[in-house]
N, C-alpha and C positions, 0 to 999 in steps of 0.2 A: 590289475588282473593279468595273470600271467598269459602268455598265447598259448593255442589246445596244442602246437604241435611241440612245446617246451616240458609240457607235461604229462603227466597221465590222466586222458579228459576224463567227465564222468560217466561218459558213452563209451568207454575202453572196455570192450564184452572180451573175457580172456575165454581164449579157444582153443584147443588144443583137437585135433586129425590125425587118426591114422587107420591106416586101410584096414586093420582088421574091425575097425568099428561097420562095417559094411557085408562081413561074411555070412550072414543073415540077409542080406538083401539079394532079391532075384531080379536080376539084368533085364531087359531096362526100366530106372524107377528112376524118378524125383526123389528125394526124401527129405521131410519136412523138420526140423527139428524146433519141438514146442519149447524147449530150456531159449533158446536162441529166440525166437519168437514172443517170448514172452519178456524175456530181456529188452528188447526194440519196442514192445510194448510201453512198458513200464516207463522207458525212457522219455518215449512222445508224452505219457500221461502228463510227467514230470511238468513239462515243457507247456502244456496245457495249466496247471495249476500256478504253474510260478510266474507266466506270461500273462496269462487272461486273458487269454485267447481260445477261440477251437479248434480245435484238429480233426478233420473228416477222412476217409481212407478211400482212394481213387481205385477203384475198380481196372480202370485200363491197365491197374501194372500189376493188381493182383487179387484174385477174385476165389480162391480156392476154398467154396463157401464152406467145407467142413469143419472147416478150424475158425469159423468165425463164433460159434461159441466162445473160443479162448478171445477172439479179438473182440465181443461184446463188451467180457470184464473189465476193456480198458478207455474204449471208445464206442460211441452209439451212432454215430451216424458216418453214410457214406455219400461219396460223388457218382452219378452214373453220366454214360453219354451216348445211348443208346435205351429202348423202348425194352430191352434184354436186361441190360444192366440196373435199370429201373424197378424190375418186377426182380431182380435179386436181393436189391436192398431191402423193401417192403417184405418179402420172404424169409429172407437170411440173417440182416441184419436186423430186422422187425422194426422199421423206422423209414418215413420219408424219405425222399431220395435229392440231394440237391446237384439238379441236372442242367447241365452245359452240352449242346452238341452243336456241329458246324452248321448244320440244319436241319430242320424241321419237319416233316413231313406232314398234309391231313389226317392221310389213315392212321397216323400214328399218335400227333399229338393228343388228342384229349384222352386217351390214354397212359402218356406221359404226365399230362399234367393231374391223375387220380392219381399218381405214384410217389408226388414231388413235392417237397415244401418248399421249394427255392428253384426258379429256371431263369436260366441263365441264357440271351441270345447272342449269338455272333455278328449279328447288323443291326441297322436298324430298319432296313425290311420286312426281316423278320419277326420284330417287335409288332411294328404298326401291323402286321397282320395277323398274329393270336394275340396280342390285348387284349381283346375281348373275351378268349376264354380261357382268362386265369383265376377263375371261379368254379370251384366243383364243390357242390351241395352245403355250399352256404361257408366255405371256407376257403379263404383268399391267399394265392396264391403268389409268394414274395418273386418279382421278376428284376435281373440282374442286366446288366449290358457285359458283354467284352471288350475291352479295352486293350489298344498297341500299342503301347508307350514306345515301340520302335525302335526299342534297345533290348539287347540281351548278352548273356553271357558267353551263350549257346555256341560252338566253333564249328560242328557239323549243320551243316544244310538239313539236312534232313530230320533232325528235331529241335532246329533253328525255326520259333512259332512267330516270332517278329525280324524275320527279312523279307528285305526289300521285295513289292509283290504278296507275299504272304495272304492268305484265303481268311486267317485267325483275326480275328477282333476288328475293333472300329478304332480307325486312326484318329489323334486333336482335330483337324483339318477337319474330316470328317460329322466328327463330333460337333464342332463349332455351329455346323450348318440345321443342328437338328434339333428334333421338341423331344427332351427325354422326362416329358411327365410321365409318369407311373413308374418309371426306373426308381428299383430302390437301391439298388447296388450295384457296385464295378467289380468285375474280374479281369484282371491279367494272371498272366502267364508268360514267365520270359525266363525260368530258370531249366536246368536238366542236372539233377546230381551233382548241384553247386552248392557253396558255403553260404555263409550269416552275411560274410561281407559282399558277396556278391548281391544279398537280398536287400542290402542298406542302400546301395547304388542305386538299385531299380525303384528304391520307395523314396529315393529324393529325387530320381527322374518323375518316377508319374508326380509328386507334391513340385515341383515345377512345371511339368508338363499340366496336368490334370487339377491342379489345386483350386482355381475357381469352381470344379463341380464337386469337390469334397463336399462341402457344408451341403450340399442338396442328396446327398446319399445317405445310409442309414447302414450301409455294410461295406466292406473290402474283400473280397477273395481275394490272397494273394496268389493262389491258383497250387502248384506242385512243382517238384525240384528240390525241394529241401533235406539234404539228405542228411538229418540229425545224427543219425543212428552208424553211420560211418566215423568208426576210432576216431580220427583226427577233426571230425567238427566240432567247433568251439561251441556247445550248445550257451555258455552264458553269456555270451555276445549275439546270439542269436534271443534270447529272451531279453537283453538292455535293448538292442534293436526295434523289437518288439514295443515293449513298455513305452520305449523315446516314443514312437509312432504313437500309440496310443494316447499318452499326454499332450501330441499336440491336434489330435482327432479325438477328445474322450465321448464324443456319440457314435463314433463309428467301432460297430462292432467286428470283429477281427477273423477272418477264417483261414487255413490252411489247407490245405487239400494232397499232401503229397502220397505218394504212391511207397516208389520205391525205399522209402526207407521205414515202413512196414516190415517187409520182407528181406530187408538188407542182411546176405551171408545165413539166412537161416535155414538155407536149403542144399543139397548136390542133386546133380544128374549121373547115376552109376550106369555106368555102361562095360563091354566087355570086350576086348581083342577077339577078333572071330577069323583074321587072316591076318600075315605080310607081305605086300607085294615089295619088287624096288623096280624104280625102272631109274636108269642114268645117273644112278647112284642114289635117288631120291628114297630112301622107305618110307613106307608108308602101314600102318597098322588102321584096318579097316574094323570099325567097331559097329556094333548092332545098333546107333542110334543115328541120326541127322543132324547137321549143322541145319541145313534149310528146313528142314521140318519141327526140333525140337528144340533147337538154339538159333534163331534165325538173325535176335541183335548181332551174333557174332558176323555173322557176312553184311548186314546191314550199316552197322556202326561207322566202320567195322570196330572188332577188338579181341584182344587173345582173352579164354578164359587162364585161368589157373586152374590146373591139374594135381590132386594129392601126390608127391612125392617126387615132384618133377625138380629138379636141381638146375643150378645157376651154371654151373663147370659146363662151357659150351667145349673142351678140349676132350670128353670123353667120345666113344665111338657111339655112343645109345643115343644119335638124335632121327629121331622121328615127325613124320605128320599125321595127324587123322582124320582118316577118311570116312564120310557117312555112308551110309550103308543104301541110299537111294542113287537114281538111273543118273541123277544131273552133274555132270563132269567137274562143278564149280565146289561139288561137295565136303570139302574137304577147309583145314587151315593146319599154317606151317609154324612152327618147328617146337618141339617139345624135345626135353634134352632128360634122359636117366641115367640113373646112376649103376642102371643092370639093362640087359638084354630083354625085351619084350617078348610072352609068351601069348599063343593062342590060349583064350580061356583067363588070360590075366583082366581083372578089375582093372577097368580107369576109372578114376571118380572128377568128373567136372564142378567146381568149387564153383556157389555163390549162383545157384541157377534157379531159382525160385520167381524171383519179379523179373516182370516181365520178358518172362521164359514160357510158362505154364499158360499166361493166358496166349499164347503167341504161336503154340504150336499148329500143325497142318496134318492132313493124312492123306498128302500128297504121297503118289505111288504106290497107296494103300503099304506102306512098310508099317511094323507095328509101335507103337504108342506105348512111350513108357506109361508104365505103372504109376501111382500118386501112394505113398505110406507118409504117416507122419511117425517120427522117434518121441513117442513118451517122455515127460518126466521121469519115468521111472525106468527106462532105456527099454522097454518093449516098444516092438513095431508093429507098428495097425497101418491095415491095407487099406487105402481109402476108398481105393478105384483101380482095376485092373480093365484093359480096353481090349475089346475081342473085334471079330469082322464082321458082325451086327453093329457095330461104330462106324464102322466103313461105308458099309453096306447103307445104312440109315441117311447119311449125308448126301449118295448121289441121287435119291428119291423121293 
Protein backbone atom coordinates (compact mmCIF):
# COMPACT_ATOMS: atom_id res chain seq x y z
CA UNK A 1 0.00 0.00 0.00
CA UNK A 2 1.34 3.06 -1.13
CA UNK A 3 1.77 6.01 1.69
CA UNK A 4 -1.46 8.72 1.43
CA UNK A 5 1.02 11.42 1.20
CA UNK A 6 2.69 9.61 -2.23
CA UNK A 7 -0.66 9.60 -3.64
CA UNK A 8 -3.89 10.87 -4.30
CA UNK A 9 -5.68 9.67 -0.94
CA UNK A 10 -9.32 8.84 -1.38
CA UNK A 11 -10.30 11.66 1.13
CA UNK A 12 -8.45 14.25 -1.58
CA UNK A 13 -11.96 16.60 -1.76
CA UNK A 14 -10.84 18.93 -4.72
CA UNK A 15 -11.64 22.50 -3.89
CA UNK A 16 -11.35 25.29 -5.71
CA UNK A 17 -11.94 29.39 -3.81
CA UNK A 18 -12.40 32.46 -5.13
CA UNK A 19 -13.69 35.58 -3.59
CA UNK A 20 -16.26 36.29 -5.82
CA UNK A 21 -17.97 32.95 -4.65
CA UNK A 22 -18.93 35.24 -1.43
CA UNK A 23 -20.53 38.47 -3.29
CA UNK A 24 -23.77 37.38 -2.07
CA UNK A 25 -22.67 37.05 1.38
CA UNK A 26 -23.39 39.87 4.07
CA UNK A 27 -20.47 40.57 6.50
CA UNK A 28 -20.21 38.83 9.05
CA UNK A 29 -21.30 35.13 8.24
CA UNK A 30 -19.88 31.65 8.79
CA UNK A 31 -20.85 29.90 5.57
CA UNK A 32 -21.39 26.36 5.63
CA UNK A 33 -20.85 24.52 2.46
CA UNK A 34 -23.12 21.14 2.16
CA UNK A 35 -21.04 19.90 -1.33
CA UNK A 36 -18.04 19.90 1.36
CA UNK A 37 -19.91 18.56 4.15
CA UNK A 38 -21.36 16.02 2.44
CA UNK A 39 -18.15 14.87 0.95
CA UNK A 40 -16.47 14.42 4.74
CA UNK A 41 -19.71 12.60 5.28
CA UNK A 42 -19.61 10.04 2.91
CA UNK A 43 -15.95 9.61 3.62
CA UNK A 44 -16.35 8.78 7.62
CA UNK A 45 -19.43 6.53 6.29
CA UNK A 46 -16.96 4.70 4.09
CA UNK A 47 -14.70 4.22 6.87
CA UNK A 48 -17.64 2.79 9.11
CA UNK A 49 -18.69 0.23 6.64
CA UNK A 50 -15.15 -1.04 5.45
CA UNK A 51 -13.93 -0.96 9.33
CA UNK A 52 -16.73 -2.27 11.29
CA UNK A 53 -16.64 -0.06 13.54
CA UNK A 54 -18.94 3.26 14.68
CA UNK A 55 -18.48 6.52 14.13
CA UNK A 56 -20.41 8.95 16.55
CA UNK A 57 -20.01 12.85 15.86
CA UNK A 58 -18.79 14.96 19.01
CA UNK A 59 -20.77 17.87 19.72
CA UNK A 60 -17.95 19.91 21.36
CA UNK A 61 -16.29 20.57 17.87
CA UNK A 62 -19.56 20.92 16.13
CA UNK A 63 -23.00 21.28 16.81
CA UNK A 64 -24.57 23.43 14.19
CA UNK A 65 -27.91 21.38 14.47
CA UNK A 66 -29.49 22.71 11.13
CA UNK A 67 -27.53 20.74 9.05
CA UNK A 68 -27.81 17.70 10.97
CA UNK A 69 -30.55 16.57 8.84
CA UNK A 70 -27.80 16.31 6.07
CA UNK A 71 -25.55 14.56 8.89
CA UNK A 72 -28.54 12.07 9.88
CA UNK A 73 -28.15 10.59 6.21
CA UNK A 74 -24.82 9.41 7.22
CA UNK A 75 -24.47 8.94 10.73
CA UNK A 76 -27.08 8.37 13.65
CA UNK A 77 -25.60 8.86 16.68
CA UNK A 78 -23.81 11.58 18.66
CA UNK A 79 -21.30 12.17 21.77
CA UNK A 80 -22.65 14.92 24.26
CA UNK A 81 -20.75 16.27 27.42
CA UNK A 82 -23.00 18.35 28.92
CA UNK A 83 -26.92 18.19 30.28
CA UNK A 84 -27.05 20.83 26.87
CA UNK A 85 -25.58 18.77 24.54
CA UNK A 86 -27.58 15.73 25.70
CA UNK A 87 -31.01 17.22 25.10
CA UNK A 88 -29.56 18.16 21.51
CA UNK A 89 -28.76 14.79 20.40
CA UNK A 90 -32.24 13.34 21.66
CA UNK A 91 -33.80 16.53 19.69
CA UNK A 92 -31.65 16.97 16.72
CA UNK A 93 -30.14 13.95 16.05
CA UNK A 94 -33.29 11.94 17.36
CA UNK A 95 -31.12 9.38 19.02
CA UNK A 96 -29.58 8.66 22.60
CA UNK A 97 -26.75 10.38 23.47
CA UNK A 98 -23.43 8.62 24.37
CA UNK A 99 -22.26 10.99 27.20
CA UNK A 100 -18.62 11.58 28.78
CA UNK A 101 -18.33 14.68 31.09
CA UNK A 102 -15.49 15.49 33.75
CA UNK A 103 -18.22 15.55 36.15
CA UNK A 104 -21.36 14.93 37.13
CA UNK A 105 -23.63 16.81 38.91
CA UNK A 106 -27.23 15.77 41.19
CA UNK A 107 -29.30 18.20 39.73
CA UNK A 108 -28.21 17.23 36.54
CA UNK A 109 -27.62 13.66 36.30
CA UNK A 110 -30.86 11.74 36.17
CA UNK A 111 -31.59 13.89 33.56
CA UNK A 112 -28.58 12.95 31.79
CA UNK A 113 -28.98 9.61 32.23
CA UNK A 114 -33.06 9.94 30.36
CA UNK A 115 -31.03 11.31 27.50
CA UNK A 116 -28.08 8.68 27.11
CA UNK A 117 -27.52 5.17 25.97
CA UNK A 118 -23.87 5.15 26.98
CA UNK A 119 -22.23 7.23 30.09
CA UNK A 120 -19.17 7.46 30.36
CA UNK A 121 -17.25 8.42 33.90
CA UNK A 122 -13.94 10.21 34.55
CA UNK A 123 -13.18 8.37 37.99
CA UNK A 124 -14.08 6.10 39.86
CA UNK A 125 -15.81 8.23 42.35
CA UNK A 126 -17.80 9.14 40.21
CA UNK A 127 -18.90 5.65 39.15
CA UNK A 128 -19.39 4.28 42.82
CA UNK A 129 -21.82 7.06 43.18
CA UNK A 130 -24.54 7.10 40.29
CA UNK A 131 -24.31 3.36 39.80
CA UNK A 132 -27.16 3.04 41.15
CA UNK A 133 -29.02 5.16 38.69
CA UNK A 134 -28.19 3.98 35.46
CA UNK A 135 -31.71 2.75 35.16
CA UNK A 136 -34.41 4.79 33.73
CA UNK A 137 -37.94 3.10 33.28
CA UNK A 138 -36.86 -0.23 32.94
CA UNK A 139 -33.93 0.26 30.46
CA UNK A 140 -30.31 -0.05 31.34
CA UNK A 141 -28.01 2.20 30.99
CA UNK A 142 -24.42 1.04 29.32
CA UNK A 143 -21.67 2.75 31.87
CA UNK A 144 -17.98 3.32 30.46
CA UNK A 145 -14.90 4.25 32.58
CA UNK A 146 -12.08 6.81 31.20
CA UNK A 147 -8.92 5.69 30.87
CA UNK A 148 -5.15 7.56 30.73
CA UNK A 149 -2.97 5.53 29.05
CA UNK A 150 -0.63 8.43 29.78
CA UNK A 151 0.58 8.96 26.37
CA UNK A 152 -0.30 11.07 23.75
CA UNK A 153 0.46 12.71 20.59
CA UNK A 154 -0.80 15.99 21.64
CA UNK A 155 2.29 18.89 21.65
CA UNK A 156 0.26 21.67 23.11
CA UNK A 157 -0.63 21.76 26.86
CA UNK A 158 -3.56 22.76 26.41
CA UNK A 159 -5.46 20.01 24.48
CA UNK A 160 -2.68 17.81 25.79
CA UNK A 161 -5.87 15.31 27.95
CA UNK A 162 -2.93 12.93 29.24
CA UNK A 163 -0.34 15.09 30.82
CA UNK A 164 1.29 14.74 33.67
CA UNK A 165 -1.45 15.93 36.36
CA UNK A 166 -4.10 15.85 34.03
CA UNK A 167 -8.02 16.03 35.61
CA UNK A 168 -9.04 13.41 32.36
CA UNK A 169 -9.36 9.72 32.92
CA UNK A 170 -8.29 7.03 35.44
CA UNK A 171 -4.72 6.15 35.40
CA UNK A 172 -3.22 1.90 35.37
CA UNK A 173 -2.06 2.62 38.86
CA UNK A 174 -5.25 3.91 39.63
CA UNK A 175 -7.26 1.37 37.97
CA UNK A 176 -5.23 -1.48 39.62
CA UNK A 177 -6.65 -0.55 42.97
CA UNK A 178 -10.30 -0.66 41.99
CA UNK A 179 -13.72 -2.79 41.64
CA UNK A 180 -14.78 -1.96 38.07
CA UNK A 181 -17.97 -4.19 38.21
CA UNK A 182 -20.66 -2.84 36.17
CA UNK A 183 -17.92 -1.10 33.77
CA UNK A 184 -18.89 -2.15 30.47
CA UNK A 185 -16.50 -0.20 28.60
CA UNK A 186 -13.13 2.18 28.36
CA UNK A 187 -12.77 5.39 26.77
CA UNK A 188 -9.52 7.08 26.06
CA UNK A 189 -8.71 9.99 24.60
CA UNK A 190 -5.12 10.98 23.66
CA UNK A 191 -5.32 12.27 19.96
CA UNK A 192 -5.95 16.11 18.56
CA UNK A 193 -6.13 16.24 14.60
CA UNK A 194 -3.63 13.36 14.42
CA UNK A 195 -3.17 10.46 11.84
CA UNK A 196 -3.82 6.44 11.69
CA UNK A 197 -0.34 6.03 12.88
CA UNK A 198 -0.48 8.02 15.67
CA UNK A 199 -3.87 5.87 16.62
CA UNK A 200 -1.87 2.44 16.23
CA UNK A 201 0.78 3.67 18.95
CA UNK A 202 -1.84 4.55 21.43
CA UNK A 203 -3.85 1.15 20.91
CA UNK A 204 -0.61 -0.88 21.60
CA UNK A 205 -0.02 1.43 24.45
CA UNK A 206 -3.35 0.88 26.16
CA UNK A 207 -3.14 -3.41 24.87
CA UNK A 208 -0.02 -3.15 27.05
CA UNK A 209 -0.86 -0.99 29.30
CA UNK A 210 -4.60 -2.04 29.76
CA UNK A 211 -4.70 -5.53 28.19
CA UNK A 212 -5.50 -7.50 31.41
CA UNK A 213 -9.01 -5.47 31.53
CA UNK A 214 -9.72 -5.86 27.81
CA UNK A 215 -11.53 -9.40 27.99
CA UNK A 216 -13.72 -7.79 30.99
CA UNK A 217 -15.21 -4.91 28.76
CA UNK A 218 -17.64 -5.23 25.96
CA UNK A 219 -16.65 -1.79 24.19
CA UNK A 220 -13.72 0.61 23.32
CA UNK A 221 -14.28 4.33 22.75
CA UNK A 222 -11.35 5.26 21.24
CA UNK A 223 -12.55 8.75 22.05
CA UNK A 224 -11.82 11.81 18.94
CA UNK A 225 -8.79 13.35 17.07
CA UNK A 226 -9.19 11.34 14.07
CA UNK A 227 -8.93 13.61 11.41
CA UNK A 228 -9.88 11.19 8.38
CA UNK A 229 -11.27 13.62 6.32
CA UNK A 230 -7.85 15.87 6.08
CA UNK A 231 -6.36 15.31 2.19
CA UNK A 232 -3.19 13.62 3.36
CA UNK A 233 -4.72 10.91 6.07
CA UNK A 234 -4.03 7.59 5.04
CA UNK A 235 -7.81 6.51 5.69
CA UNK A 236 -6.74 2.65 4.58
CA UNK A 237 -4.16 2.38 7.25
CA UNK A 238 -6.40 3.75 9.48
CA UNK A 239 -9.18 1.03 8.71
CA UNK A 240 -6.10 -2.16 8.60
CA UNK A 241 -5.59 -0.45 12.00
CA UNK A 242 -8.78 -0.71 12.83
CA UNK A 243 -9.74 -4.42 11.55
CA UNK A 244 -5.87 -5.52 13.30
CA UNK A 245 -7.62 -4.37 16.61
CA UNK A 246 -10.57 -5.90 16.10
CA UNK A 247 -9.28 -9.45 15.31
CA UNK A 248 -7.35 -9.47 18.26
CA UNK A 249 -10.42 -8.11 20.51
CA UNK A 250 -13.46 -9.55 18.25
CA UNK A 251 -15.98 -9.07 21.31
CA UNK A 252 -15.12 -5.70 21.67
CA UNK A 253 -17.08 -3.46 20.01
CA UNK A 254 -15.39 -0.42 18.35
CA UNK A 255 -16.42 3.37 18.60
CA UNK A 256 -14.99 6.60 17.41
CA UNK A 257 -16.20 9.69 18.33
CA UNK A 258 -14.28 12.52 16.49
CA UNK A 259 -15.35 15.77 16.07
CA UNK A 260 -13.33 17.78 13.83
CA UNK A 261 -13.30 16.01 10.88
CA UNK A 262 -16.98 16.24 10.59
CA UNK A 263 -16.66 19.69 9.61
CA UNK A 264 -13.02 19.71 8.20
CA UNK A 265 -12.69 22.94 5.54
CA UNK A 266 -16.42 22.88 5.09
CA UNK A 267 -16.81 26.16 6.15
CA UNK A 268 -15.44 30.35 6.05
CA UNK A 269 -15.81 33.11 8.18
CA UNK A 270 -16.32 36.26 5.76
CA UNK A 271 -15.58 39.21 7.19
CA UNK A 272 -14.89 42.82 5.96
CA UNK A 273 -11.93 45.74 6.07
CA UNK A 274 -13.80 48.42 8.06
CA UNK A 275 -10.40 50.55 8.61
CA UNK A 276 -6.32 50.89 8.23
CA UNK A 277 -4.47 51.97 11.03
CA UNK A 278 -0.33 51.74 11.04
CA UNK A 279 1.48 52.52 13.80
CA UNK A 280 5.67 51.95 13.67
CA UNK A 281 5.21 50.78 10.50
CA UNK A 282 3.01 47.88 11.50
CA UNK A 283 -0.59 47.91 9.35
CA UNK A 284 -3.07 46.88 10.43
CA UNK A 285 -6.65 46.23 8.69
CA UNK A 286 -9.30 46.21 11.44
CA UNK A 287 -12.22 44.05 10.30
CA UNK A 288 -15.92 43.55 11.68
CA UNK A 289 -15.27 40.29 13.35
CA UNK A 290 -13.21 38.84 16.55
CA UNK A 291 -10.23 36.76 16.81
CA UNK A 292 -11.34 36.42 20.72
CA UNK A 293 -14.96 36.24 20.24
CA UNK A 294 -15.47 34.42 16.91
CA UNK A 295 -12.17 32.53 16.27
CA UNK A 296 -10.83 32.08 19.60
CA UNK A 297 -8.62 28.52 18.64
CA UNK A 298 -6.60 31.01 16.91
CA UNK A 299 -5.17 33.06 20.15
CA UNK A 300 -5.58 29.75 22.00
CA UNK A 301 -3.65 27.23 19.90
CA UNK A 302 -2.38 29.29 18.97
CA UNK A 303 -2.36 29.11 15.00
CA UNK A 304 -2.61 31.36 11.61
CA UNK A 305 -5.86 30.72 9.80
CA UNK A 306 -5.53 30.85 6.03
CA UNK A 307 -6.92 33.68 4.28
CA UNK A 308 -8.61 33.45 0.37
CA UNK A 309 -6.11 35.11 -1.64
CA UNK A 310 -3.42 35.70 0.56
CA UNK A 311 0.24 34.96 -1.26
CA UNK A 312 3.55 33.50 -0.20
CA UNK A 313 5.85 36.50 -1.79
CA UNK A 314 6.78 37.97 1.74
CA UNK A 315 8.96 40.71 -0.63
CA UNK A 316 5.71 42.63 -1.78
CA UNK A 317 4.65 45.86 0.21
CA UNK A 318 0.86 44.39 1.07
CA UNK A 319 1.80 42.84 4.43
CA UNK A 320 -0.68 43.32 6.91
CA UNK A 321 -2.35 42.13 10.36
CA UNK A 322 -5.85 41.80 11.52
CA UNK A 323 -7.43 43.18 13.90
CA UNK A 324 -10.81 42.41 15.79
CA UNK A 325 -13.03 44.67 16.08
CA UNK A 326 -13.62 44.33 20.12
CA UNK A 327 -11.98 46.62 23.22
CA UNK A 328 -9.11 43.67 24.10
CA UNK A 329 -5.76 45.10 22.95
CA UNK A 330 -4.72 41.11 22.30
CA UNK A 331 -7.22 41.11 19.46
CA UNK A 332 -5.52 40.98 16.76
CA UNK A 333 -2.76 38.16 14.67
CA UNK A 334 0.21 38.88 12.47
CA UNK A 335 1.01 38.96 9.31
CA UNK A 336 -0.89 38.26 6.15
CA UNK A 337 0.90 39.11 2.85
CA UNK A 338 -1.27 40.47 -0.77
CA UNK A 339 -0.63 40.70 -3.73
CA UNK A 340 -2.66 44.29 -3.89
CA UNK A 341 -3.38 47.09 -1.58
CA UNK A 342 -6.24 46.56 0.96
CA UNK A 343 -9.39 48.50 0.74
CA UNK A 344 -12.08 49.59 3.25
CA UNK A 345 -15.14 47.47 2.36
CA UNK A 346 -12.79 44.78 0.89
CA UNK A 347 -13.96 41.00 1.69
CA UNK A 348 -11.51 38.83 3.79
CA UNK A 349 -12.55 35.37 3.87
CA UNK A 350 -11.08 33.24 6.86
CA UNK A 351 -10.63 29.51 5.43
CA UNK A 352 -11.66 26.35 7.38
CA UNK A 353 -13.60 28.08 10.26
CA UNK A 354 -16.51 25.91 11.00
CA UNK A 355 -15.30 23.18 13.96
CA UNK A 356 -14.81 24.31 16.52
CA UNK A 357 -15.21 27.87 15.60
CA UNK A 358 -19.10 28.06 15.70
CA UNK A 359 -19.46 26.27 18.78
CA UNK A 360 -16.66 28.46 20.60
CA UNK A 361 -17.80 31.78 19.85
CA UNK A 362 -18.66 34.61 22.78
CA UNK A 363 -20.70 37.99 22.76
CA UNK A 364 -18.09 39.31 24.67
CA UNK A 365 -18.42 43.19 24.30
CA UNK A 366 -21.67 42.73 22.99
CA UNK A 367 -19.96 43.32 19.21
CA UNK A 368 -22.03 41.59 16.70
CA UNK A 369 -22.24 37.77 15.89
CA UNK A 370 -21.70 36.53 12.60
CA UNK A 371 -24.39 35.28 10.75
CA UNK A 372 -24.64 31.18 10.17
CA UNK A 373 -25.91 30.57 6.01
CA UNK A 374 -25.28 27.16 4.72
CA UNK A 375 -24.28 27.17 0.48
CA UNK A 376 -26.61 24.59 -1.09
CA UNK A 377 -25.90 21.98 -3.42
CA UNK A 378 -27.37 23.78 -5.83
CA UNK A 379 -25.16 27.02 -4.89
CA UNK A 380 -28.01 29.13 -3.19
CA UNK A 381 -27.54 30.59 0.13
CA UNK A 382 -29.92 29.89 3.13
CA UNK A 383 -29.55 32.01 6.15
CA UNK A 384 -29.72 29.90 8.99
CA UNK A 385 -29.37 32.24 11.82
CA UNK A 386 -28.77 36.01 11.81
CA UNK A 387 -27.98 37.31 15.70
CA UNK A 388 -29.58 40.61 16.81
CA UNK A 389 -29.24 42.30 20.54
CA UNK A 390 -32.13 40.33 21.91
CA UNK A 391 -29.02 37.48 21.79
CA UNK A 392 -27.17 39.76 23.89
CA UNK A 393 -29.39 41.04 25.73
CA UNK A 394 -30.97 37.29 26.77
CA UNK A 395 -27.46 36.03 28.14
CA UNK A 396 -26.83 38.70 30.73
CA UNK A 397 -30.39 37.76 32.29
Amino acid sequence: MLNALSQQPKNMIEKHYNISDYTDVESPCYVVSEKHLRANLSLIKSVVENAGVEIIMAFKAFALWKVFPIVREYISCSTASSLSEANLAVDEMKNLAHTYAPVYTDKEFDEIAKLSSHITFNSISQFEKYKNRLEVDGRKISAGLRINPEYSAVETDLYNPCAPGSRLGVTLGNLKKADITGIDGFHCHTLCESTSYELEKTLKIIEERFGEFLPKIKWLNMGGGHLMTRADYDTDHLISVLKAFKSRHPHLHIILEPGSAFAWQTGELVAEVQDIVENHGVRTAILDVSFACHMPDCLEMPYKPAILGEVEDRSTPYVYRMGGNSCLSGDFYSDWTFDHELKVGEKIVFMDMNHYTTVKTTMFNGITHPSIALRKMNGELELLRKYTYADYKSRMA
